[in-house]
C-alpha positions as CSV (number, residue, x, y, z in Angstrom):
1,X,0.0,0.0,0.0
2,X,2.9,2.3,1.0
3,X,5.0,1.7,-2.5
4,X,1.7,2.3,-4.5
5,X,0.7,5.6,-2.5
6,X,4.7,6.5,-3.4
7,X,4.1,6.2,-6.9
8,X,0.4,7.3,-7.0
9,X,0.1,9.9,-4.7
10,X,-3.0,7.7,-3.6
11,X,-4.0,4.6,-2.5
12,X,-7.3,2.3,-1.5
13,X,-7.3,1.4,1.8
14,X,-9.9,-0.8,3.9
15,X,-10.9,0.9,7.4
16,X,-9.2,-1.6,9.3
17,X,-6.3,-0.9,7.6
18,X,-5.7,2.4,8.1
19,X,-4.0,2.1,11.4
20,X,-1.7,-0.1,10.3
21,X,-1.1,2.2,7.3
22,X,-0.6,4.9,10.0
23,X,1.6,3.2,11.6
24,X,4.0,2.2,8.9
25,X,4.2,6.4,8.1
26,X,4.9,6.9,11.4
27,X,7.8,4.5,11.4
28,X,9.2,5.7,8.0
29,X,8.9,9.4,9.3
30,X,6.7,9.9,6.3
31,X,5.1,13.4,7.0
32,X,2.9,13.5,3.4
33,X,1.9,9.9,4.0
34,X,0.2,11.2,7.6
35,X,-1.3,13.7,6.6
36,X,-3.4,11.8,4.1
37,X,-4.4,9.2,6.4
38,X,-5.2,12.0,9.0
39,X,-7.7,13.5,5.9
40,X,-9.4,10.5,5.6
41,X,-10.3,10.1,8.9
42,X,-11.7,13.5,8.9
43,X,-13.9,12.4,6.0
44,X,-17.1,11.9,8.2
45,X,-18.5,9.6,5.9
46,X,-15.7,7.0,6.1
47,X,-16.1,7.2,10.2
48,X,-19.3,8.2,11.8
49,X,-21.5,5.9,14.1
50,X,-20.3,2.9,15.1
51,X,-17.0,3.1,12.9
52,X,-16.4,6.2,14.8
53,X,-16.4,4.6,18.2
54,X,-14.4,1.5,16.9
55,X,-12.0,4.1,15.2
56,X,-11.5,6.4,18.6
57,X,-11.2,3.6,20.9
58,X,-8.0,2.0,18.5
59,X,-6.2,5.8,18.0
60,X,-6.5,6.1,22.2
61,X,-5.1,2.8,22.4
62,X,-2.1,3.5,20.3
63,X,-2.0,6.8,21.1
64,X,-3.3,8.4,18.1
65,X,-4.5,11.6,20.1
66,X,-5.3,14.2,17.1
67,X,-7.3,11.1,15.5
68,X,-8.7,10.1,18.7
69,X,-10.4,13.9,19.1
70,X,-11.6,13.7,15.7
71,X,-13.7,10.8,16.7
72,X,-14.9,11.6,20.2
73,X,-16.7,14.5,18.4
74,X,-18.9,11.6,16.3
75,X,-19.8,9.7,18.7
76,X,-22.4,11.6,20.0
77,X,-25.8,9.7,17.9
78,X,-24.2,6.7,19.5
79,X,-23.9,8.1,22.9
80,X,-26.1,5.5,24.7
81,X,-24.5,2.5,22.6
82,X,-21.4,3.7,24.0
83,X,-22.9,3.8,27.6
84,X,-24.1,0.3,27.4
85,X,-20.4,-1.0,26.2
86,X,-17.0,-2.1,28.8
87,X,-15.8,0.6,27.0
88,X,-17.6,3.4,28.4
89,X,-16.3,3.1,31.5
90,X,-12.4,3.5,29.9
91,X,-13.4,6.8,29.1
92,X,-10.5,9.7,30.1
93,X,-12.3,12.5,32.1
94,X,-11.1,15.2,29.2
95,X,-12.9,12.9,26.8
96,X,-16.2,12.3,29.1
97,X,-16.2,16.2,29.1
98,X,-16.3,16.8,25.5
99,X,-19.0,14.3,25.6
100,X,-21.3,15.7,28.1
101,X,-20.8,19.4,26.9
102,X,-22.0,18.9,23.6
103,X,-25.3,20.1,22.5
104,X,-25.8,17.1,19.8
105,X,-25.4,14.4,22.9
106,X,-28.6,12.1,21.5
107,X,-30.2,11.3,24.7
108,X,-33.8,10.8,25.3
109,X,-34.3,12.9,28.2
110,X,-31.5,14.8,30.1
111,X,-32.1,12.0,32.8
112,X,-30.1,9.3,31.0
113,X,-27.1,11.8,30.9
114,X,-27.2,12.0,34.2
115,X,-27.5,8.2,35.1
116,X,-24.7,7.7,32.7
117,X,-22.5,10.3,34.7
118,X,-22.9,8.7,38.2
119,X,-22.7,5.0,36.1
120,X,-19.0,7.0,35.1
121,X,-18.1,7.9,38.8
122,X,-19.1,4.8,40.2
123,X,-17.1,2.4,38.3
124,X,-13.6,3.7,40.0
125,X,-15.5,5.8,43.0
126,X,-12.4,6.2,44.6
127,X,-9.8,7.7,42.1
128,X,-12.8,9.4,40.0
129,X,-14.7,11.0,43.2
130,X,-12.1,14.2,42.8
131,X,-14.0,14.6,39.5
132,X,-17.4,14.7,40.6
133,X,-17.6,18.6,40.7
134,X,-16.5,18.7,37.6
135,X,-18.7,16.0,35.6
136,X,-22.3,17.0,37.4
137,X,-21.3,20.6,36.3
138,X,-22.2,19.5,32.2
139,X,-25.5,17.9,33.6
140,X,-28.4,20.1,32.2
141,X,-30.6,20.0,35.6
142,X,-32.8,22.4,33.8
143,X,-34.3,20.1,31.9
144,X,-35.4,17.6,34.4
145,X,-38.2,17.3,36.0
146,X,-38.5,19.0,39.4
147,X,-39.8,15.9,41.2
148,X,-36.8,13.7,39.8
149,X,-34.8,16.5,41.1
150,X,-36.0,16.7,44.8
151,X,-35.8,12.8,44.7
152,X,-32.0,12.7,43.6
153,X,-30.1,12.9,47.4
154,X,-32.8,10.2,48.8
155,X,-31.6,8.0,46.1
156,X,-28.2,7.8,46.5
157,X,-26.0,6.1,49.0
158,X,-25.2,8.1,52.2
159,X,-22.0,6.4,52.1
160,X,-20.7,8.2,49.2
161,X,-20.8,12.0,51.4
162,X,-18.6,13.6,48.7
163,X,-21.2,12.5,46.0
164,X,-24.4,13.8,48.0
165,X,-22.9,17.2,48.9
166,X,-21.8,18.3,45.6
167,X,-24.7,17.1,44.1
168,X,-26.6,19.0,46.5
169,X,-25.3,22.1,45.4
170,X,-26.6,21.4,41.9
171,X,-30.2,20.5,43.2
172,X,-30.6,23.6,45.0
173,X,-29.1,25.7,41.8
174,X,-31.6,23.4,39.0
175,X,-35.0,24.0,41.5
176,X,-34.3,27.7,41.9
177,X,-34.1,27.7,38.2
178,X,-37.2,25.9,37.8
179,X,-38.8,28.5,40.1
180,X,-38.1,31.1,38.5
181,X,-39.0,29.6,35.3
182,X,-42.5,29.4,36.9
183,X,-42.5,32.7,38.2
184,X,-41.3,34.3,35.0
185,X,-42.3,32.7,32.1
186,X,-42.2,35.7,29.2
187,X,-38.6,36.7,30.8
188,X,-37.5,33.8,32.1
189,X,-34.1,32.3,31.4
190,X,-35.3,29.0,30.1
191,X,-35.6,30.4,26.9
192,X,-31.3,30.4,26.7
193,X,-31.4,26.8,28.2
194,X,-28.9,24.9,26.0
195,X,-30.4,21.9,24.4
196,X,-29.1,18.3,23.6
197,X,-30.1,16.9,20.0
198,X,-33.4,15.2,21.5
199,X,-34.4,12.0,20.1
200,X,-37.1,9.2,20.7
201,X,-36.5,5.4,21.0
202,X,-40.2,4.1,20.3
203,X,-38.7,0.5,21.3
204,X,-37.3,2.5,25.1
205,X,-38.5,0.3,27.5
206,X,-39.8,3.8,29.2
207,X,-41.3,5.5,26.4
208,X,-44.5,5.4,27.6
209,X,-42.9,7.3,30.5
210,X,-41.4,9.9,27.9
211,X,-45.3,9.6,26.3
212,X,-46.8,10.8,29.3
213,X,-44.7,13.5,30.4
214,X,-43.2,11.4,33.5
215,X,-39.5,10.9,33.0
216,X,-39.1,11.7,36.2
217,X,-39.8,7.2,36.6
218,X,-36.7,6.4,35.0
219,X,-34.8,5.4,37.9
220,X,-31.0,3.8,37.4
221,X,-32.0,0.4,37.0
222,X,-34.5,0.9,34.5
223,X,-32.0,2.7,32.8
224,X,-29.2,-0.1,32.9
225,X,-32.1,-2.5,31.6
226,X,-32.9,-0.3,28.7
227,X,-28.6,0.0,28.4
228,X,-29.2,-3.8,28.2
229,X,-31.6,-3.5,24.8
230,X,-29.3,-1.2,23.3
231,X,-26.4,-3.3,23.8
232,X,-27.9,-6.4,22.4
233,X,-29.7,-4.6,19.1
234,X,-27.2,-1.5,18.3
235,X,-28.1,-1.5,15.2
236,X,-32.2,-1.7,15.7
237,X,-31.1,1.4,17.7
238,X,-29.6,3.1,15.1
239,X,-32.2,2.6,12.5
């Protein structure tokens, strides 16, 4: 592949190829060679979806970190596949953070963001609980419901103290917002609330919760259930 791109200038290449390919430029110092790899990866339609996660998760590995941030910005329609993988829970905290920040996240309801955060902390509580400040901040509490909201400290473990006060913070913050929402409606803030690219799974084991207005049911196990479906089907999901 190498000698024909020398005397081409160009050369087909099959996606699981191409970081082998990259490899082999890197190893011959072969500047030219790079950057046309790195061009095809920035071709969305050769990696998008599913390709896109596969694609991010082999330039981490190998330390591929300008491919690697091309891909963590595509991943977001397959945000909740990516949940419901091993992999998920591999995630760096500066790649979570992109994540979570983005307004094209495709999430149901803002709910599942936020059971995918805690499902985050909780896999390494103990090394990751210095970071929970920083990933409840990108949780849109604005767009939950107010009863989910009063019913969050209840639900969690009083022997996570860290988690509880910090999340506390945010409660207060999100219900005073909701307030004066109510209060205010023509000049209410709510109108610069920063949106995620909503979508609707009609197979969601919850929907008819989403149907009828009361998302505020979708507790963390019903969650890891429907994470379940997802993980089994992707690409019913998808579709």
């Amino acid at each position: 592949m190498v000698y024909s791109w020398m005397i081409w200038n160009k050369v087909p290449c099959l996606r699981k190829h191409m970081f082998i390919l990259m490899s082999i430029a890197r190893y011959l110092r072969c500047e030219s060679l790079g950057e046309s790899i790195l061009k095809a990866f920035d071709n969305h339609r050769n990696y998008r979806d599913m390709y896109a996660i596969k694609a991010f998760w082999l330039a981490h590995q190998r330390h591929y970190y300008r491919i690697s941030n091309m891909m963590i910005s595509r991943v977001f329609k397959c945000f909740l596949i990516l949940v419901g993988s091993r992999e998920f829970f591999k995630l760096t905290l500066h790649h979570f953070c992109i994540i979570l920040d983005s307004n094209f996240l495709a999430v149901q309801c803002e709910i599942e963001s936020f059971h995918a955060a805690l499902m985050w902390l909780h896999f390494n509580y103990t090394r990751r609980k210095k970071h929970i400040a920083i990933i409840l901040g990108y949780i849109r509490y604005y767009w939950m419901p107010p009863v989910f909201i009063s019913q969050m400290l209840p639900a969690l473990s009083s022997r996570k103290l860290r988690l509880r006060n910090c999340l506390f913070y945010f409660v207060l913050a999100a219900l005073v917002m909701h307030l004066e929402a109510f209060c205010d409606m023509d000049n209410s803030e709510s109108l610069n609330w920063r949106r995620r690219a909503w979508i609707r799974d009609y197979s969601c084991i919850y929907s008819a919760c989403l149907d009828a207005g009361c998302s505020e049911h979708i507790d963390f196990n019903l969650f890891v259930q429907y994470l379940q479906c997802i993980h089994y089907s992707p690409n019913t999901f998808l579709g």
